[in-house]
N, C-alpha and C positions, 0 to 999 in steps of 0.2 A: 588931670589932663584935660585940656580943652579938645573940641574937634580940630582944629588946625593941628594939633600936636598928632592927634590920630592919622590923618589926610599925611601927614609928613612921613610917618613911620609907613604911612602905605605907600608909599610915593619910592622910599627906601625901599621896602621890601621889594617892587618890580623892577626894580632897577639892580637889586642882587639877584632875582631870579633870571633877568635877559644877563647878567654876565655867565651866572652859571649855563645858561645856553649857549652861550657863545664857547665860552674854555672846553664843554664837553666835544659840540660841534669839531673845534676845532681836532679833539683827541679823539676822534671817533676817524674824522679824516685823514688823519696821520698817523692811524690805529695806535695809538697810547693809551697802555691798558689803567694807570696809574700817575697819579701825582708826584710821585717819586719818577718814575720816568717821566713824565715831564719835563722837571727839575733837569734830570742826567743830560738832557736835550737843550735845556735854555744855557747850562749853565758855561759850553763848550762857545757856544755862541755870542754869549756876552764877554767873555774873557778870547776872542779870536778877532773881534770890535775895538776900533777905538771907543770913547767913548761917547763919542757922537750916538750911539744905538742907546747906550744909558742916558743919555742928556736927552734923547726921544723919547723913552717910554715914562720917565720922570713926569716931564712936563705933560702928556698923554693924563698920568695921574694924577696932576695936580691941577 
């Protein structure tokens, strides 16, 4: 492994540690005790959406 390949993986890693910040933040503020409630919560909301809401968070991910 080069340093650049290193720099990458770290670059990676803060970038999974700010999402997990964010998704806790988020469940902390809508006292969600679990990722399975979570789930119980997105999943009413995605299937109540056209799916304009799924064509948002896709592209979000992509």
């Amino acid at each position: 492994m080069e340093r650049r390949d290193v720099m990458e993986i770290a670059e990676g890693l803060r970038m999974i540690e700010e999402g997990v910040e964010k998704i806790q933040r988020v469940m902390r503020d809508k006292k969600i005790k679990s990722i399975q409630d979570m789930a119980a919560e997105l999943i009413p909301i995605f299937e109540s959406h056209d799916n304009e809401l799924s064509r948002d968070v896709i592209k979000r991910l992509g």
